[in-house]
C-alpha positions as CSV (number, residue, x, y, z in Angstrom):
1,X,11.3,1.8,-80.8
2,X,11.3,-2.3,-79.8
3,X,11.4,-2.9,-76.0
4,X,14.2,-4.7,-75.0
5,X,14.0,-8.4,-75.0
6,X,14.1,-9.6,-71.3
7,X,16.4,-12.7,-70.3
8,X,13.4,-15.1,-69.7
9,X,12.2,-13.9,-73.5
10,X,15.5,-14.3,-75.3
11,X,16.3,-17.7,-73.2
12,X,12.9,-18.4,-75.0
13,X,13.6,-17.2,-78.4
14,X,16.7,-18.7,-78.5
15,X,15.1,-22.5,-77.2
16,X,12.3,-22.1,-80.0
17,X,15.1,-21.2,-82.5
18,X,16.5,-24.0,-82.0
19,X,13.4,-26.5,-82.3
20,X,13.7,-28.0,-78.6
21,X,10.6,-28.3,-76.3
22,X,11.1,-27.1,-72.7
23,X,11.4,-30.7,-72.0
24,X,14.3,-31.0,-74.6
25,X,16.1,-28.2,-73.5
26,X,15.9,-29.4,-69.6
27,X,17.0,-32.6,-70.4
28,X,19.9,-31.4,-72.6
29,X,21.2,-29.0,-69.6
30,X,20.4,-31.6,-66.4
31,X,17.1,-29.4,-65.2
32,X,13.4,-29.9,-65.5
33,X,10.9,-28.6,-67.9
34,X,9.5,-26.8,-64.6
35,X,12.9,-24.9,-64.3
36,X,13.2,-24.0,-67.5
37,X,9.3,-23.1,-67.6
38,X,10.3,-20.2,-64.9
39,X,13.4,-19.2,-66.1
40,X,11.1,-18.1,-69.2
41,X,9.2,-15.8,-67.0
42,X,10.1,-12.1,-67.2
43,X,10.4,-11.4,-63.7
44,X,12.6,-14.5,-63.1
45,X,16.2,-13.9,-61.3
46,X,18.2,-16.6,-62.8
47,X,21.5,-17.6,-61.7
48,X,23.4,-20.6,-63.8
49,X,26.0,-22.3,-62.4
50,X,28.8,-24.2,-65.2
51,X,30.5,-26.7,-64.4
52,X,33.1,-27.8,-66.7
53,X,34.1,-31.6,-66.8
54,X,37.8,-32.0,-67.7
């Protein structure tokens, strides 16, 4: 039986799925590479905040 993916791992999969750097990714969202760089860490709480432009 697979372990289940943690959020840092599948935030990961999903960037590499989608051919963007950690830089790329960052830049595209408004954060650093540093940020997104921890948010990959298993043990990372995240918590995202959206804010929608009208």
């Amino acid at each position: 039986m697979e372990k289940e993916k943690t959020t840092g791992e599948l935030i990961k999969l999903a960037r590499k799925k989608a051919g963007l750097t950690q830089a790329e990714l960052g830049g595209k969202l408004g954060i650093t590479p540093a940020a997104i760089s921890q948010f990959e860490k298993p043990n990372h709480c995240i918590l995202l905040i959206w804010q929608v432009k009208n």
